[in-house]
N, CA, C and O atoms as a Maestro MAE file, in Angstrom:
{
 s_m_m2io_version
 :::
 2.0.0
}

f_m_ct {
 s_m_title
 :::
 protein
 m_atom[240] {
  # First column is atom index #
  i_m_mmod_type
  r_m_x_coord
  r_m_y_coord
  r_m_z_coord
  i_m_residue_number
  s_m_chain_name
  s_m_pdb_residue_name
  s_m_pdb_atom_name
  i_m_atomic_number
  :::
  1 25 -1.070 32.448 -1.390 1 A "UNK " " N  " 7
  2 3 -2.014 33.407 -0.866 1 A "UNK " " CA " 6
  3 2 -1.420 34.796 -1.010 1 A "UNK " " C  " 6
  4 15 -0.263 35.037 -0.666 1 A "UNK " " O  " 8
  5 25 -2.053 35.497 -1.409 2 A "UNK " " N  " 7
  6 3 -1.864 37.186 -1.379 2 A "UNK " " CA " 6
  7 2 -3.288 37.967 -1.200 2 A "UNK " " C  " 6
  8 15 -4.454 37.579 -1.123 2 A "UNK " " O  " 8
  9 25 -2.655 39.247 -1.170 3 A "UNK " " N  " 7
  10 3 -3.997 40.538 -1.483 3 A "UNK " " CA " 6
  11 2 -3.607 41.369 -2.100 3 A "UNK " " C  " 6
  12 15 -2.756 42.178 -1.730 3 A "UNK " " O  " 8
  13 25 -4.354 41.326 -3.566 4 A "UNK " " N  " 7
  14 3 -3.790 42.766 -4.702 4 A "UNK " " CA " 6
  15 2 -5.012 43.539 -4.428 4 A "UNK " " C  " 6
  16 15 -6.089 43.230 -3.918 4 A "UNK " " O  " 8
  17 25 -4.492 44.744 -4.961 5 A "UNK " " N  " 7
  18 3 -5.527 45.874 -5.112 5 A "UNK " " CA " 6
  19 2 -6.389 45.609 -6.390 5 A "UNK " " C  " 6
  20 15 -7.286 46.353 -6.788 5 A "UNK " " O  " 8
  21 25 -6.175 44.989 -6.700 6 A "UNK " " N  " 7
  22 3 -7.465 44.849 -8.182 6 A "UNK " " CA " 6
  23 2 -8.104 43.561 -7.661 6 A "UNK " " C  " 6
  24 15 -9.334 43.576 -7.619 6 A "UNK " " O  " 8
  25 25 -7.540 42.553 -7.294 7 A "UNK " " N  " 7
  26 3 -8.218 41.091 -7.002 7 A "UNK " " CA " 6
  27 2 -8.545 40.821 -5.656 7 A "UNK " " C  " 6
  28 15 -9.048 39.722 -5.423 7 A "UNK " " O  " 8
  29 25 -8.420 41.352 -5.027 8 A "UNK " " N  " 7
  30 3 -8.673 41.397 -3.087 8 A "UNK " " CA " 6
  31 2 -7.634 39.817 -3.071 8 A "UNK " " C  " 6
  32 15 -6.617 39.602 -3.730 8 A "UNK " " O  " 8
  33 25 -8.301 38.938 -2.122 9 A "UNK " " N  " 7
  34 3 -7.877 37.808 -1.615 9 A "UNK " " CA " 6
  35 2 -7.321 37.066 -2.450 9 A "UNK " " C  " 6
  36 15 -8.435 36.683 -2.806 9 A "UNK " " O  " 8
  37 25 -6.477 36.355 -3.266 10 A "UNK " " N  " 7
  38 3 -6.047 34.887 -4.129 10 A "UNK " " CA " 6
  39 2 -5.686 34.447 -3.591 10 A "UNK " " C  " 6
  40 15 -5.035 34.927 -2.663 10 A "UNK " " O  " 8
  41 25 -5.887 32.992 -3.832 11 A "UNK " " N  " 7
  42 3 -4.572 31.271 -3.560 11 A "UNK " " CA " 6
  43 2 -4.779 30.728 -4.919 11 A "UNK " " C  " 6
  44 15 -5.798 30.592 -5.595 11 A "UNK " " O  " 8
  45 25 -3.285 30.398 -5.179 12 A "UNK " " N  " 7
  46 3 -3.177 30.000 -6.034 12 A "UNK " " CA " 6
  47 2 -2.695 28.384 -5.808 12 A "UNK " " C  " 6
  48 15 -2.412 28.105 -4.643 12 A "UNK " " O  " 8
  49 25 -2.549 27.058 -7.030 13 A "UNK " " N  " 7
  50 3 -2.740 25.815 -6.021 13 A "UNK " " CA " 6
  51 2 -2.974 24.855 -7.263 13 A "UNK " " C  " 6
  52 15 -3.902 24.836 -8.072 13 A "UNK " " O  " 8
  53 25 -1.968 24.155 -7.171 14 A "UNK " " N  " 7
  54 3 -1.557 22.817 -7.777 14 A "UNK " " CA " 6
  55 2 -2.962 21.737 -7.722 14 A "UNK " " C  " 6
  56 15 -3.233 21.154 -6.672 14 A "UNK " " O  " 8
  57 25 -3.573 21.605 -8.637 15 A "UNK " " N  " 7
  58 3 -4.677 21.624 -8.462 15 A "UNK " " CA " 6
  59 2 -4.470 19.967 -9.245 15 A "UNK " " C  " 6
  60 15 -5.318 19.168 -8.846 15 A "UNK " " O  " 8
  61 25 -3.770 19.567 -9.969 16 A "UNK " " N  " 7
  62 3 -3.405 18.205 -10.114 16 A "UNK " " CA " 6
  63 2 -2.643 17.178 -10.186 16 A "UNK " " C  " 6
  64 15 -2.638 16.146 -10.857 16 A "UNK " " O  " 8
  65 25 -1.474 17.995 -8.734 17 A "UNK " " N  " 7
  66 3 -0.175 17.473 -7.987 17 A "UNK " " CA " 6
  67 2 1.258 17.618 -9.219 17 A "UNK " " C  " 6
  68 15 2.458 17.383 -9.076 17 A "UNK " " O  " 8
  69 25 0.604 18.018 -10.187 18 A "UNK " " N  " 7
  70 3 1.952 17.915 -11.316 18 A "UNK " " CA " 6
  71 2 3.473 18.662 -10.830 18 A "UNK " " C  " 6
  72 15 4.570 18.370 -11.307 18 A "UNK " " O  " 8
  73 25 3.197 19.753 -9.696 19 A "UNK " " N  " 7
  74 3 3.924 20.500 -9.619 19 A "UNK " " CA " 6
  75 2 3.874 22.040 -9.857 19 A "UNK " " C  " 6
  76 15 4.636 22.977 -9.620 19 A "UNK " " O  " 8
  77 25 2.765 21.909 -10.371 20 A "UNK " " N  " 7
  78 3 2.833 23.783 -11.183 20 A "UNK " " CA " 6
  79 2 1.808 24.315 -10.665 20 A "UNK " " C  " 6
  80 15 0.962 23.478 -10.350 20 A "UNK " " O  " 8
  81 25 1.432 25.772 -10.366 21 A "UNK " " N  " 7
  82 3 0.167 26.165 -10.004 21 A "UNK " " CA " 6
  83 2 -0.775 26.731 -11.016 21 A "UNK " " C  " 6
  84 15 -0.549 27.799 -11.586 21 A "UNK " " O  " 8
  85 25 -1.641 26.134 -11.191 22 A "UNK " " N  " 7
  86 3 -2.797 25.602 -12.751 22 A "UNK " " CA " 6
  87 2 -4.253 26.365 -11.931 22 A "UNK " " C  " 6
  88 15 -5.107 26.593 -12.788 22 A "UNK " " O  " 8
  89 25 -4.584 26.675 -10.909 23 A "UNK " " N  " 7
  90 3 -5.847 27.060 -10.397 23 A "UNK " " CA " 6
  91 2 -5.480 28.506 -9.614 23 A "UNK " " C  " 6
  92 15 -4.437 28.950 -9.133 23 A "UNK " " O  " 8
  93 25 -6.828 29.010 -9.723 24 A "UNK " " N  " 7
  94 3 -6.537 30.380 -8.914 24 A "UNK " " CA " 6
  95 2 -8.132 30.411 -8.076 24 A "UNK " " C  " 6
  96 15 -9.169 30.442 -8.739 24 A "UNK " " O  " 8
  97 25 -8.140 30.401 -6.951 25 A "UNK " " N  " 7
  98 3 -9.343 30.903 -6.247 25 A "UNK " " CA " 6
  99 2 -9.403 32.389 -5.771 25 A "UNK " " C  " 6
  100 15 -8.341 32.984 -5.589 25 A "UNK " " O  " 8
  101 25 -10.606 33.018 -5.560 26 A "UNK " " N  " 7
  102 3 -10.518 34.925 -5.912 26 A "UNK " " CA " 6
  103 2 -11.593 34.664 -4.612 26 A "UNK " " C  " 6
  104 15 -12.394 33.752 -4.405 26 A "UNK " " O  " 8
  105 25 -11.271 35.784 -3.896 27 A "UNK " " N  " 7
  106 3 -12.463 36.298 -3.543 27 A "UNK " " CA " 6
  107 2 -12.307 37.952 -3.235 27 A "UNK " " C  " 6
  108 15 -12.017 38.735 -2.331 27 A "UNK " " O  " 8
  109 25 -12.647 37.911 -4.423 28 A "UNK " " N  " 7
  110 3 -12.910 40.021 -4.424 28 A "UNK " " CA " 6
  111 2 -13.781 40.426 -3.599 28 A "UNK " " C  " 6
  112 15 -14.701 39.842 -3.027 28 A "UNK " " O  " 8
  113 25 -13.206 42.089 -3.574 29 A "UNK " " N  " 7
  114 3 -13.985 42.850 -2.891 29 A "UNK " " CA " 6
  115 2 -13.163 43.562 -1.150 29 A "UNK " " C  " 6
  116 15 -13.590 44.507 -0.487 29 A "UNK " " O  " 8
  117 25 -11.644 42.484 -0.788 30 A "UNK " " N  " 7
  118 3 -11.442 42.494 0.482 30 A "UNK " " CA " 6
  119 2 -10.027 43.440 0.277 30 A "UNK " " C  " 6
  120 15 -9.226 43.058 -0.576 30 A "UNK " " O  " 8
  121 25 -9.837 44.226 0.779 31 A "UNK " " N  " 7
  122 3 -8.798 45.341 0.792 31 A "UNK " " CA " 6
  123 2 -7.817 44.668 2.246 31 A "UNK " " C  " 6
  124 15 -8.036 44.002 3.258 31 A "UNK " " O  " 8
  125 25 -6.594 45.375 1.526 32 A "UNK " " N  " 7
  126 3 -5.887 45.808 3.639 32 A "UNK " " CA " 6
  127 2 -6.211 46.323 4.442 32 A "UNK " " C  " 6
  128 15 -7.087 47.113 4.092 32 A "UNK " " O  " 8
  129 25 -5.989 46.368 5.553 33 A "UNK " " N  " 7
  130 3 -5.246 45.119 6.131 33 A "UNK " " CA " 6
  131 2 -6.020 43.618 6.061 33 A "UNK " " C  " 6
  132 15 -7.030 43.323 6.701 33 A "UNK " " O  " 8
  133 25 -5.389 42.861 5.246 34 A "UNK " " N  " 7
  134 3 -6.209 41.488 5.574 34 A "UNK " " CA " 6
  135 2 -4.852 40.180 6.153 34 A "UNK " " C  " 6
  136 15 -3.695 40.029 5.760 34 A "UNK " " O  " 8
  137 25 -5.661 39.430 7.217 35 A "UNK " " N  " 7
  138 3 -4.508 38.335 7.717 35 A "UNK " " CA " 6
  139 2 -4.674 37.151 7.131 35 A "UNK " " C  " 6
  140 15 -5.876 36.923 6.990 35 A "UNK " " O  " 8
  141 25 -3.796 36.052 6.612 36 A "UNK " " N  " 7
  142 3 -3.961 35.431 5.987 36 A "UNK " " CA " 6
  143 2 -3.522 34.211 6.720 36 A "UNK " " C  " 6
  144 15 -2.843 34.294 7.744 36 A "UNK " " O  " 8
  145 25 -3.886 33.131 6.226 37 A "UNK " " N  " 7
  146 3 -3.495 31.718 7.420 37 A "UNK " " CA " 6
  147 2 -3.191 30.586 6.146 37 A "UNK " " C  " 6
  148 15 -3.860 30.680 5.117 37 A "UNK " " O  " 8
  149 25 -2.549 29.931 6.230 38 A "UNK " " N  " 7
  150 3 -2.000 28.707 5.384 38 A "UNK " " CA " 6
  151 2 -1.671 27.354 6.873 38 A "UNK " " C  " 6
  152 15 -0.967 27.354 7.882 38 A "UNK " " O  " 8
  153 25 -2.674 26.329 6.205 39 A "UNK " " N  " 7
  154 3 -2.638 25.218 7.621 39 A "UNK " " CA " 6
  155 2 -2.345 24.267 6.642 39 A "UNK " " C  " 6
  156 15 -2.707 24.335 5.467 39 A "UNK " " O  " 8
  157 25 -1.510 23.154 7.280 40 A "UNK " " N  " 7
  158 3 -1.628 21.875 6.629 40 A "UNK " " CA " 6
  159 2 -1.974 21.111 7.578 40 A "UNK " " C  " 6
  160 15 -2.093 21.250 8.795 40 A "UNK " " O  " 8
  161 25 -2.217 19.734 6.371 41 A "UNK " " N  " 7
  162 3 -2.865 18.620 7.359 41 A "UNK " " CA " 6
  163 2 -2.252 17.278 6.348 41 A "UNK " " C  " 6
  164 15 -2.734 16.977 5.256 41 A "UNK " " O  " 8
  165 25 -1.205 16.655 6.946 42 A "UNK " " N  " 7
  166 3 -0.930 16.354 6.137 42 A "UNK " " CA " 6
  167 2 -0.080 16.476 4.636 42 A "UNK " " C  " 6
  168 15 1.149 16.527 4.696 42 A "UNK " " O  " 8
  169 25 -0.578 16.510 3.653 43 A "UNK " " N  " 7
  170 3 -0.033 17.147 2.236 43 A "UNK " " CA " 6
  171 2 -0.955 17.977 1.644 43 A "UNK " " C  " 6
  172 15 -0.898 18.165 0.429 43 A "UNK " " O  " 8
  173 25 -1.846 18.534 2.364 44 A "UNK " " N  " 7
  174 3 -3.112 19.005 2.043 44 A "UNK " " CA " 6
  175 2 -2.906 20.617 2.657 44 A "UNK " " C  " 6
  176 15 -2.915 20.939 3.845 44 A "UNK " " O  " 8
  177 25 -2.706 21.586 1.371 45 A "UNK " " N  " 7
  178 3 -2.737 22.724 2.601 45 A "UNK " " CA " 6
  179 2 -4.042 23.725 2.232 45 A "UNK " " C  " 6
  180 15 -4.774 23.663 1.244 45 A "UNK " " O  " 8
  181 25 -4.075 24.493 3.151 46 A "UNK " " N  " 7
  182 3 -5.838 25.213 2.509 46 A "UNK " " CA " 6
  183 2 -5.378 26.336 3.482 46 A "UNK " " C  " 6
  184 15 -4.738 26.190 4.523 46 A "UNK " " O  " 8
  185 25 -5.931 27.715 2.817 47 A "UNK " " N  " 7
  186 3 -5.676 29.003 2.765 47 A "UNK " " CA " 6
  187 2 -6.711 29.405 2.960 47 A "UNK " " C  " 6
  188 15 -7.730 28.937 2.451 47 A "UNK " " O  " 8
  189 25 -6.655 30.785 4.087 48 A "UNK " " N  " 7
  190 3 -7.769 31.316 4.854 48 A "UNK " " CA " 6
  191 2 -7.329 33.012 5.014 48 A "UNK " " C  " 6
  192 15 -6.209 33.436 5.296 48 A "UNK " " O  " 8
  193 25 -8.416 33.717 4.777 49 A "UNK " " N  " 7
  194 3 -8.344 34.867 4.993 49 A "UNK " " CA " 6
  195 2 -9.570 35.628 6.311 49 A "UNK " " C  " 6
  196 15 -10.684 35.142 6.508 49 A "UNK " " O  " 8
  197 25 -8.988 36.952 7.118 50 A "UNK " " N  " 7
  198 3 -9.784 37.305 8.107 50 A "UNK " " CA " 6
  199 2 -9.687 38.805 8.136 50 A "UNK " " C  " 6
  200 15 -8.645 39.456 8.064 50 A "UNK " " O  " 8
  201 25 -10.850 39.242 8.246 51 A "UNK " " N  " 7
  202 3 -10.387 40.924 8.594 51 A "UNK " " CA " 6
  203 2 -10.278 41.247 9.708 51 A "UNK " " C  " 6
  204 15 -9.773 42.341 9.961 51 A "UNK " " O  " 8
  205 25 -10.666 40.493 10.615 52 A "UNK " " N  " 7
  206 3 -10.918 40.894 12.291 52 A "UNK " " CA " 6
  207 2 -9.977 40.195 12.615 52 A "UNK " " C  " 6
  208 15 -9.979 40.328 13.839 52 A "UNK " " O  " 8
  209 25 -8.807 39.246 12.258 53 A "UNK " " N  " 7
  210 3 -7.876 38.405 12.787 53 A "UNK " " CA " 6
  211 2 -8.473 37.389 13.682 53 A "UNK " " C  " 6
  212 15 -7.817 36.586 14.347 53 A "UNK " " O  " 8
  213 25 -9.905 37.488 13.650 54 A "UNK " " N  " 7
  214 3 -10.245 36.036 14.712 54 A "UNK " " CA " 6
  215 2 -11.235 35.314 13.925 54 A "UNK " " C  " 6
  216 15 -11.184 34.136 14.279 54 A "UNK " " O  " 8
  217 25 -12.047 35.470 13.086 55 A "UNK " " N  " 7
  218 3 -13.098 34.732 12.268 55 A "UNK " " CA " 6
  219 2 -12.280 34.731 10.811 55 A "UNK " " C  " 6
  220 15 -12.045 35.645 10.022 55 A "UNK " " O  " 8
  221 25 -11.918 33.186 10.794 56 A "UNK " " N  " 7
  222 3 -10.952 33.484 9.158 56 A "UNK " " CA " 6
  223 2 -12.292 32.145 8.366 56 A "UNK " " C  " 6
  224 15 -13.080 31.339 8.861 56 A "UNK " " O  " 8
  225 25 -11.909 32.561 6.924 57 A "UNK " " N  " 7
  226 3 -12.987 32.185 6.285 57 A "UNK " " CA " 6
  227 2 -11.949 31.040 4.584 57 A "UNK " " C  " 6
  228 15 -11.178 31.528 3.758 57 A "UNK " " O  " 8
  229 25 -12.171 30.328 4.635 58 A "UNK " " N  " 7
  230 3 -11.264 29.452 3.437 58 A "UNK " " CA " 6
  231 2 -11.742 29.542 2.101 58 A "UNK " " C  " 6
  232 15 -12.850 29.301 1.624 58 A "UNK " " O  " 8
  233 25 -10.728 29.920 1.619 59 A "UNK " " N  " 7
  234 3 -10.182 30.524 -0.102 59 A "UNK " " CA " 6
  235 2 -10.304 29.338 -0.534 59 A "UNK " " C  " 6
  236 15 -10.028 28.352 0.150 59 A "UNK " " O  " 8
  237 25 -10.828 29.285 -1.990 60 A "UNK " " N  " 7
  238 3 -10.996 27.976 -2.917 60 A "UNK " " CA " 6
  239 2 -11.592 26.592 -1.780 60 A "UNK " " C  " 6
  240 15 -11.803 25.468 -2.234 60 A "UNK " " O  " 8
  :::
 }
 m_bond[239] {
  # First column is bond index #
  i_m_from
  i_m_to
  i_m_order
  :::
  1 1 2 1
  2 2 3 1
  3 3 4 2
  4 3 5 1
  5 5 6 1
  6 6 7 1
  7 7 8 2
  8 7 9 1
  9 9 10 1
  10 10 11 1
  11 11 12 2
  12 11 13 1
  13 13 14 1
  14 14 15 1
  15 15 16 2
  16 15 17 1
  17 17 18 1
  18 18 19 1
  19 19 20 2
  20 19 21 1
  21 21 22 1
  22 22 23 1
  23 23 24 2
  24 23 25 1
  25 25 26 1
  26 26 27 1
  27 27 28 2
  28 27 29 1
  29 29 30 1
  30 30 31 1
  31 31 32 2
  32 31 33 1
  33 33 34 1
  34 34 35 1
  35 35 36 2
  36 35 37 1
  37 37 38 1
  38 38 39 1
  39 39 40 2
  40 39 41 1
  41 41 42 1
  42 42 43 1
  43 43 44 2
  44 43 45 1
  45 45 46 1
  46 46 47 1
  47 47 48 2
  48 47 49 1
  49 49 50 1
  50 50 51 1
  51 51 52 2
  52 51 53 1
  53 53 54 1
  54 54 55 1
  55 55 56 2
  56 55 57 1
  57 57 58 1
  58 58 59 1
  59 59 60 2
  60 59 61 1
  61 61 62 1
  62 62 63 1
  63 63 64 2
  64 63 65 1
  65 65 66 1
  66 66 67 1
  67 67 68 2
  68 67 69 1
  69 69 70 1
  70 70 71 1
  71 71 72 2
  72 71 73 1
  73 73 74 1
  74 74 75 1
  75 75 76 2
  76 75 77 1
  77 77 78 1
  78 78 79 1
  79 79 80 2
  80 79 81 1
  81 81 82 1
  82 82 83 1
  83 83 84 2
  84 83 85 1
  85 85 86 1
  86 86 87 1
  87 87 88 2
  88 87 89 1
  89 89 90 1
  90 90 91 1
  91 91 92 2
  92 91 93 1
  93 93 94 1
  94 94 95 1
  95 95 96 2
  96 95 97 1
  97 97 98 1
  98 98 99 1
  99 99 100 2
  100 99 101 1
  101 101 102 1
  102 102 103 1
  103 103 104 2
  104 103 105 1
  105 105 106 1
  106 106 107 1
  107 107 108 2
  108 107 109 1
  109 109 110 1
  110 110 111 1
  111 111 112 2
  112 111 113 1
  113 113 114 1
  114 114 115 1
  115 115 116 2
  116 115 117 1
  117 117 118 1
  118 118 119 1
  119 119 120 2
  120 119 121 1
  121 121 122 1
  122 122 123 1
  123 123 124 2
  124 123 125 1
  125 125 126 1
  126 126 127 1
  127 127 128 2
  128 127 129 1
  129 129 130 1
  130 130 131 1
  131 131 132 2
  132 131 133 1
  133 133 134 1
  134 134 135 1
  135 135 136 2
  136 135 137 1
  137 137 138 1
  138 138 139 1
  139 139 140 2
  140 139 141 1
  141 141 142 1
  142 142 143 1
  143 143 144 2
  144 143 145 1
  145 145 146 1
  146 146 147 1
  147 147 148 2
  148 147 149 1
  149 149 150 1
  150 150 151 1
  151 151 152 2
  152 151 153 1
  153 153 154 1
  154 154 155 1
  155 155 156 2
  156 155 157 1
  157 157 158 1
  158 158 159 1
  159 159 160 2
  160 159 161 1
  161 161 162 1
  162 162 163 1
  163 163 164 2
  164 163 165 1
  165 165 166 1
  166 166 167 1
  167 167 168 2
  168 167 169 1
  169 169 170 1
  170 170 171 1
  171 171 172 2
  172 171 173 1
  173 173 174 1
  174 174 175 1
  175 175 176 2
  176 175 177 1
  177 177 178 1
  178 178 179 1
  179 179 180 2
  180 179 181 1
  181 181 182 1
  182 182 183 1
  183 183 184 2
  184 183 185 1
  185 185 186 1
  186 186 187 1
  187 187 188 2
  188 187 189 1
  189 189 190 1
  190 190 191 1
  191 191 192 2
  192 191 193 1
  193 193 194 1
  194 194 195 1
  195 195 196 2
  196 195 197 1
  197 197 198 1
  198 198 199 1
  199 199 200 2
  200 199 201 1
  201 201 202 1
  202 202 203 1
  203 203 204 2
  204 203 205 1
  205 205 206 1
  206 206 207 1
  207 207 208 2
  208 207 209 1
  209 209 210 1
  210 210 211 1
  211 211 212 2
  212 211 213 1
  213 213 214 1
  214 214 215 1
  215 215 216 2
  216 215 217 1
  217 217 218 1
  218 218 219 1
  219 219 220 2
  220 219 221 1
  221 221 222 1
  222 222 223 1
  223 223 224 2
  224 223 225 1
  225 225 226 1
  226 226 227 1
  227 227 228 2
  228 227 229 1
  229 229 230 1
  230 230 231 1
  231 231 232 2
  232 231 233 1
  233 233 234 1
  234 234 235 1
  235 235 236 2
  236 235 237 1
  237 237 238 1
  238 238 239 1
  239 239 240 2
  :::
 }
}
């Protein structure tokens, strides 16, 4: 997970366990300050972004 100035939000993500990161999910348009959340469950992790720090919304 990051936030660039050209791409707003990315996660990037091993998308067929090989080891390498092969997928990129975008969601443009979101500037700084943005908070970012990484949860697992399991071996399963999923990436979330929020501008208000209380309503976060999931990347890819």
């Amino acid at each position: 997970m990051a936030v660039t100035p050209g791409n707003g939000v990315v996660r990037e993500y091993d998308s067929n366990g090989d080891g390498y990161l092969d997928t990129e999910a975008k969601i443009t348009g979101i500037k700084a300050p943005v908070w970012l959340r990484l949860t697992r469950t399991g071996n399963q992790v999923s990436g979330y972004y929020s501008t208000n720090g209380t309503t976060f919304t999931q990347v890819g």
